[in-house]
Backbone as CSV, one residue per row, in Angstrom:
resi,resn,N_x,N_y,N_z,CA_x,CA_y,CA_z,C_x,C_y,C_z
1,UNK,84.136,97.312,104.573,83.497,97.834,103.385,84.468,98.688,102.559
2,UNK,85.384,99.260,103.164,85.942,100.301,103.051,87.308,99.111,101.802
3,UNK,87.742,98.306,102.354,88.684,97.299,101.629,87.824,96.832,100.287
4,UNK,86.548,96.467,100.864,85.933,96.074,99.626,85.881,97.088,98.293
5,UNK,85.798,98.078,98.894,85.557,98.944,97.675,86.788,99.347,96.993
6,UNK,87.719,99.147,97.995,88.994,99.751,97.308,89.546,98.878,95.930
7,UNK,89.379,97.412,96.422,89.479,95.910,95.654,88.875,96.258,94.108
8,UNK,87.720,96.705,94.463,86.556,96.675,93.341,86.795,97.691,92.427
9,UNK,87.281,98.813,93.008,88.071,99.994,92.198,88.933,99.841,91.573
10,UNK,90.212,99.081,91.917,91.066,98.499,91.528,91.439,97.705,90.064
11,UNK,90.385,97.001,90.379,89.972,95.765,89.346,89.355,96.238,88.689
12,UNK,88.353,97.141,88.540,87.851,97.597,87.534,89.011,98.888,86.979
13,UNK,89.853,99.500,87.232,90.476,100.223,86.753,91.571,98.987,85.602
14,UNK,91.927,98.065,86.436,93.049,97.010,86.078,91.990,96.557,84.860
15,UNK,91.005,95.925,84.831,90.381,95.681,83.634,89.770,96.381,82.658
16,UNK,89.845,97.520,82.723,89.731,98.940,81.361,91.538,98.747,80.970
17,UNK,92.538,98.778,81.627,93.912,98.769,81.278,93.912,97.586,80.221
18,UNK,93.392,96.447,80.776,94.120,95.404,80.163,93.134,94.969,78.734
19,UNK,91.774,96.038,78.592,91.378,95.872,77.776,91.871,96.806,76.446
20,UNK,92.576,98.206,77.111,92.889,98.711,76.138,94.580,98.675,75.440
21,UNK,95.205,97.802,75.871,96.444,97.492,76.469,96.729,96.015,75.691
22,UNK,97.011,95.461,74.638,97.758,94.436,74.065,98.384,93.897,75.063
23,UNK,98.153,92.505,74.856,98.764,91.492,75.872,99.075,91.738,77.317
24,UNK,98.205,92.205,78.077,98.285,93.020,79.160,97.683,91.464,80.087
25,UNK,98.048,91.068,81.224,97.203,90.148,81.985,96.715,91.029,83.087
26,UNK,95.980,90.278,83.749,95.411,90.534,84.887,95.553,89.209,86.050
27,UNK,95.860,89.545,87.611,96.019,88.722,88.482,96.125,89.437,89.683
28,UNK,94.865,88.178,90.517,94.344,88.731,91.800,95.304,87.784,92.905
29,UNK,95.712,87.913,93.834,96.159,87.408,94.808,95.813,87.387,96.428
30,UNK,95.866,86.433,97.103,95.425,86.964,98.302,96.399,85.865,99.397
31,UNK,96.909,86.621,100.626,97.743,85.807,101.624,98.221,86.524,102.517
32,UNK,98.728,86.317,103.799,99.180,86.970,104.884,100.642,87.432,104.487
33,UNK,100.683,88.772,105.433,102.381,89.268,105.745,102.677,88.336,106.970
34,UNK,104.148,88.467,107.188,104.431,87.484,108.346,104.203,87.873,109.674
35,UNK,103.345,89.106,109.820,102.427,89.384,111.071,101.216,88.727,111.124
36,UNK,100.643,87.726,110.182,99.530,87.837,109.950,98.676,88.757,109.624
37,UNK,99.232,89.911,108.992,98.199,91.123,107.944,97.221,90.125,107.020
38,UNK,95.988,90.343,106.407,96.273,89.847,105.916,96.077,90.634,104.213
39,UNK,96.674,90.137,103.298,97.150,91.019,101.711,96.575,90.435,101.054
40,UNK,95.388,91.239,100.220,94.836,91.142,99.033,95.559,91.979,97.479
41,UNK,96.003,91.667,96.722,96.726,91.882,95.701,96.197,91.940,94.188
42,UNK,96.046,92.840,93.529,95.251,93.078,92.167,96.533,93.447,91.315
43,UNK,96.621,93.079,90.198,98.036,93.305,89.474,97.726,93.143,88.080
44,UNK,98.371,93.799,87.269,98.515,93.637,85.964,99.821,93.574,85.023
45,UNK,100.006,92.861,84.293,101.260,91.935,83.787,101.129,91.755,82.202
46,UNK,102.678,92.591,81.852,102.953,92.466,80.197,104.206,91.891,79.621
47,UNK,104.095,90.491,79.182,105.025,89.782,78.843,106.024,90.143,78.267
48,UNK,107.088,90.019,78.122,108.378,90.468,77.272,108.360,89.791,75.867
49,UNK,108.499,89.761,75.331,108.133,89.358,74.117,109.965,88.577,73.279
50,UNK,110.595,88.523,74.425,112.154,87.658,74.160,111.739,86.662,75.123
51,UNK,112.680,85.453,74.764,112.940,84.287,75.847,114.602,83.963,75.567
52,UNK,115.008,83.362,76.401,116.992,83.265,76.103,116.656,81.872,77.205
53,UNK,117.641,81.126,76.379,118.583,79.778,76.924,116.999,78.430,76.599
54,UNK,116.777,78.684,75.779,115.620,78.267,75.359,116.543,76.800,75.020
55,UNK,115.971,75.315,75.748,116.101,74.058,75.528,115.204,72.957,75.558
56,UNK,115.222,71.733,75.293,114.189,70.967,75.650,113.641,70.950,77.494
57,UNK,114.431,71.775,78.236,113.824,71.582,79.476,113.100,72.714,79.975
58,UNK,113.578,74.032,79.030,112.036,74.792,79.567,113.064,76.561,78.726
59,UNK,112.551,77.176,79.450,113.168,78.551,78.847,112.922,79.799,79.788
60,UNK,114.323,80.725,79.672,113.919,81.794,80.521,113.235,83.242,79.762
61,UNK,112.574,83.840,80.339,111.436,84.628,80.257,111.143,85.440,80.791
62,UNK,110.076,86.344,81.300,109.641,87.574,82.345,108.759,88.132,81.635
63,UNK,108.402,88.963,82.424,107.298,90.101,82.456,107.349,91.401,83.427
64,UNK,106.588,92.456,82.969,106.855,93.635,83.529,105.398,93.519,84.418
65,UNK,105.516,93.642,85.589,104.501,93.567,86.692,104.162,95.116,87.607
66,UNK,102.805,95.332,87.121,102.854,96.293,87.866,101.653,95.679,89.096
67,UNK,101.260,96.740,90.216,100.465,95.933,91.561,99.859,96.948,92.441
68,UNK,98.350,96.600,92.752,98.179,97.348,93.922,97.937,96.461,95.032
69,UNK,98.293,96.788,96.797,98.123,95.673,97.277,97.350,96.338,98.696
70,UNK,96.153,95.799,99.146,96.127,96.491,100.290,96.078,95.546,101.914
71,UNK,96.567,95.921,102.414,97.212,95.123,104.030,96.200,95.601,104.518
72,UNK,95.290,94.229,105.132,94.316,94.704,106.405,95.057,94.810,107.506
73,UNK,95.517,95.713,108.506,95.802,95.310,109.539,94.844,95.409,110.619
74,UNK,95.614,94.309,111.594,94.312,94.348,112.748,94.854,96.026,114.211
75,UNK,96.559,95.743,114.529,96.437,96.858,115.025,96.819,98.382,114.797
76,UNK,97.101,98.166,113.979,97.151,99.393,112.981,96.339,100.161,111.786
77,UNK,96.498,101.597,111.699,95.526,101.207,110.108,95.763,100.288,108.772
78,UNK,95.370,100.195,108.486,95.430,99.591,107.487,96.315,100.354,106.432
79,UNK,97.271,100.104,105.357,98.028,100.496,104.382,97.732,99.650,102.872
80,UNK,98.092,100.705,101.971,98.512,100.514,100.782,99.341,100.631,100.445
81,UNK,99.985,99.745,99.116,100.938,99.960,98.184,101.022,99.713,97.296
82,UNK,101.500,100.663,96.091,101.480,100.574,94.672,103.303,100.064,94.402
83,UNK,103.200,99.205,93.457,104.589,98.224,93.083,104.815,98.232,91.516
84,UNK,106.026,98.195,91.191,106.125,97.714,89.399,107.560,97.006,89.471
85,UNK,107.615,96.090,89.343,108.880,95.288,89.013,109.107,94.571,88.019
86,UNK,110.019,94.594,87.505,110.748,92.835,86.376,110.812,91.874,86.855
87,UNK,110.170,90.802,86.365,109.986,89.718,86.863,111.117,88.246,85.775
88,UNK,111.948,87.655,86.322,112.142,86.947,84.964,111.783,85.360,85.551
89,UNK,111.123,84.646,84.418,110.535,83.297,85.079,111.308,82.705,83.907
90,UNK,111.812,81.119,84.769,111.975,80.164,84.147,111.180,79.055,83.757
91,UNK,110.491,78.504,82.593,109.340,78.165,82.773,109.634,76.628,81.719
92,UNK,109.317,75.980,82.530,109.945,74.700,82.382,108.955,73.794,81.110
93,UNK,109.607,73.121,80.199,108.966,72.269,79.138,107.948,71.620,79.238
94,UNK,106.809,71.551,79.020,105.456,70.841,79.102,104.223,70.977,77.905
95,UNK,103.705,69.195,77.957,102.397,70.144,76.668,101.290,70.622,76.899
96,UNK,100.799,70.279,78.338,99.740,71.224,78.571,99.643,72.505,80.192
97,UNK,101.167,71.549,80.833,100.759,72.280,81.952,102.600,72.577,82.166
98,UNK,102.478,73.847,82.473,104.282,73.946,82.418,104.759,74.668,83.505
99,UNK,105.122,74.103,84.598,105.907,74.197,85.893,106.949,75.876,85.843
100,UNK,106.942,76.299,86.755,107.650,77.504,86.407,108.324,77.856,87.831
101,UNK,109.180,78.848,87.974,109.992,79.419,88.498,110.575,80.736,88.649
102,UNK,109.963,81.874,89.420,110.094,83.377,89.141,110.989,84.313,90.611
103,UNK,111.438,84.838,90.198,112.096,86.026,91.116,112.370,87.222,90.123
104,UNK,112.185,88.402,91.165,112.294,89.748,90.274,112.469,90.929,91.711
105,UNK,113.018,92.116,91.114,113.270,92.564,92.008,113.080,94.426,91.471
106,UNK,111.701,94.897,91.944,111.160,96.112,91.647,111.085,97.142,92.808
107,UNK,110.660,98.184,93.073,110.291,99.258,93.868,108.822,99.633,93.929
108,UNK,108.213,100.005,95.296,107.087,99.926,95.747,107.068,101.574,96.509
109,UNK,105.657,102.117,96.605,105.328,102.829,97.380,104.505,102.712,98.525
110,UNK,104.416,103.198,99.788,103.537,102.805,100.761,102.962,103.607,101.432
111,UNK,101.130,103.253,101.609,100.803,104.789,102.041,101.262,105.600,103.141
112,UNK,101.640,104.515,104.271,102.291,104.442,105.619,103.386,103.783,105.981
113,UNK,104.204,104.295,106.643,105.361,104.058,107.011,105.361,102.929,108.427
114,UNK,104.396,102.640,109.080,103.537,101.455,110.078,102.739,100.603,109.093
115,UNK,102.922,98.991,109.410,102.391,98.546,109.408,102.214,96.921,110.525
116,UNK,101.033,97.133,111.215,101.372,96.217,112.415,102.685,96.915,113.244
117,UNK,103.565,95.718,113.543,104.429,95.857,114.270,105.599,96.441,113.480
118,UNK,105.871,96.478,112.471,106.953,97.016,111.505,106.847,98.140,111.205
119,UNK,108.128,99.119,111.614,108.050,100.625,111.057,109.056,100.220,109.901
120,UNK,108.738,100.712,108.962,109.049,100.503,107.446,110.409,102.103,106.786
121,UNK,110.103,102.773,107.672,111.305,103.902,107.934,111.133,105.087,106.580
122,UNK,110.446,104.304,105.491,109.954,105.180,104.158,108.918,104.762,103.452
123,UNK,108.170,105.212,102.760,107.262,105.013,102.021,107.814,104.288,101.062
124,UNK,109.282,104.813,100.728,109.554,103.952,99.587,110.416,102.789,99.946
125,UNK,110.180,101.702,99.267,109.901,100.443,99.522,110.832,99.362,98.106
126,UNK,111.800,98.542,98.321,112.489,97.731,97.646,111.382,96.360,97.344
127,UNK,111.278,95.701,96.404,110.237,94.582,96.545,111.050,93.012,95.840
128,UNK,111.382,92.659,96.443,112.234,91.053,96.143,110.518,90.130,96.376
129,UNK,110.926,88.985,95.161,109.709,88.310,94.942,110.729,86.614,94.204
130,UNK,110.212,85.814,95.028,110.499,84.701,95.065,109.018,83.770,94.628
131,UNK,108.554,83.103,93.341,107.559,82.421,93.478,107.990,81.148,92.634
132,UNK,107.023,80.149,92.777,106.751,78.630,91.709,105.313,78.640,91.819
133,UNK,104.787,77.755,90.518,103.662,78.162,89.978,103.271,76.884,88.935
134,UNK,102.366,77.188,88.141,101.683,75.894,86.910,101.220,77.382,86.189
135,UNK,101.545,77.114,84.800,100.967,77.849,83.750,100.103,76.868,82.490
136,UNK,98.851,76.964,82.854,98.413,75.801,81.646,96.891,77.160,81.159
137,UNK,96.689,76.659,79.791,95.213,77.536,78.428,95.260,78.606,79.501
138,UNK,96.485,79.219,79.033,96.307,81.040,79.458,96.202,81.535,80.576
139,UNK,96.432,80.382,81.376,96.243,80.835,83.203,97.332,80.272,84.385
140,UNK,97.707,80.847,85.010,98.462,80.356,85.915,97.995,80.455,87.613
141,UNK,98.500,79.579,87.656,98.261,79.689,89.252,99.638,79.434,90.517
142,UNK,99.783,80.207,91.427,101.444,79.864,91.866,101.462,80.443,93.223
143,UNK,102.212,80.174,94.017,102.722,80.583,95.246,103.769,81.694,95.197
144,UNK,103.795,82.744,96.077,104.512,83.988,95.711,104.898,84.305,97.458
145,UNK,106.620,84.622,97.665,106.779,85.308,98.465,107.172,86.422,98.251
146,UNK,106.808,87.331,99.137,107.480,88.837,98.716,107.837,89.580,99.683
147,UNK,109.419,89.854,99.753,109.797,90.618,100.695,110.173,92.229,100.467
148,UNK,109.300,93.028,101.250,109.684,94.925,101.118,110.688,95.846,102.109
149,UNK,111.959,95.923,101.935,112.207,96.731,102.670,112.849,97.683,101.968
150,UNK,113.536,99.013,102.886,114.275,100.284,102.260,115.591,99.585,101.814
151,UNK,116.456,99.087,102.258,117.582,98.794,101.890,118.684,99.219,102.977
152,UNK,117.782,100.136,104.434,118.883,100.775,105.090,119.110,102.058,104.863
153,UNK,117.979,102.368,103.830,118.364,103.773,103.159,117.751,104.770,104.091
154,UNK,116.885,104.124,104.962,116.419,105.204,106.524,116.152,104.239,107.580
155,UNK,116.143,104.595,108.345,115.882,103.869,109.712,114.636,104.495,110.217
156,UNK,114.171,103.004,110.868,113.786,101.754,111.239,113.676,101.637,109.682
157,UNK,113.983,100.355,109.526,113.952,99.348,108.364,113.333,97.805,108.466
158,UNK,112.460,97.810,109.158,111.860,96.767,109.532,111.530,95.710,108.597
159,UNK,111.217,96.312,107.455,110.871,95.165,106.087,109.435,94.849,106.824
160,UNK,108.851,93.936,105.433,107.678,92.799,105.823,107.715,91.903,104.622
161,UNK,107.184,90.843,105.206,106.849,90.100,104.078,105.522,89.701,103.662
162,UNK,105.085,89.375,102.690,103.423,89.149,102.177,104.146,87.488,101.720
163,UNK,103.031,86.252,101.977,102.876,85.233,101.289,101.636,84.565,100.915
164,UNK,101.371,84.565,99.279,100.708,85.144,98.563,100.091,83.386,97.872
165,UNK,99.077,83.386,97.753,98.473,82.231,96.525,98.090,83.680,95.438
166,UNK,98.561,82.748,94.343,97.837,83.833,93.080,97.451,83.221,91.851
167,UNK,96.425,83.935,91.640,95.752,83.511,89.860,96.111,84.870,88.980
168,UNK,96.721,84.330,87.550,96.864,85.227,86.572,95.798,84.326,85.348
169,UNK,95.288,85.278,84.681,94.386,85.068,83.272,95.165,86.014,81.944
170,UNK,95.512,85.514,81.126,95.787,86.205,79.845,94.231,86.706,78.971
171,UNK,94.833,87.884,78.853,93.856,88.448,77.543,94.128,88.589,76.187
């Protein structure tokens, strides 16, 4: 109950943002860390408004991503984390449905330094994001990996990873 509500808080905070907020998206995600956690993901996303190397086969692009994500775990408590990264996607030529290609690489906070079997060594948290996807009438849908660790910058550095199905909607 306690996840549910957090979700619902979330999303309703994320959708007052993106209503008062020009070109602001919204996108929910949901998929396991590689413990099997499993990660529900609420996010909101503001396009860059440049594209470069723009050809008949597609064009590069991004967006500024911000995220809340919360990890059920089974033997641990459960954790949160708040994320904002640059994202730059390559998003390939099409007339209704256009194939894409994203990695970006932002900083995360975490409520706990455990999660499952991974001691994470800081709250603060590096976030590398590897995804492919379909963007067709204002919506996308895509596969997302995402890996968090310190960098080494404290020990234990265990990292985790989340792998993610996700829907984005433009407003």
């Amino acid at each position: 109950m306690k996840k549910l509500f957090a979700l619902v808080t979330a999303a309703s905070v994320s959708l007052v943002m993106a209503g008062t907020v020009q070109a602001a998206d919204v996108s929910v995600a949901i998929g396991q860390s590689g413990d099997s956690t499993m990660v529900y993901r609420l996010g909101a996303q503001w396009d860059w408004s440049s594209s470069w190397l723009q050809s008949d086969l597609g064009r590069l692009t991004g967006y500024w991503d911000l995220g809340y994500t919360y990890w059920d775990g089974d033997k641990t408590a459960s954790n949160h984390s708040l994320s904002f990264a640059p994202v730059f996607v390559y998003e390939f030529s099409g007339q209704t449905v256009k194939p894409y290609i994203e990695a970006g690489i932002g900083v995360a906070a975490f409520s706990s330094t455990e999660l499952e079997d991974n001691r994470l060594g800081s709250s603060f948290q590096f976030e590398d994001r590897f995804g492919v996807g379909l963007r067709f009438a204002g919506q996308e849908i895509g596969l997302r990996a995402i890996h968090y660790s310190n960098a080494g910058l404290k020990k234990p550095n265990d990292g985790v990873e989340a792998y993610t199905v996700h829907y984005r909607m433009n407003f």
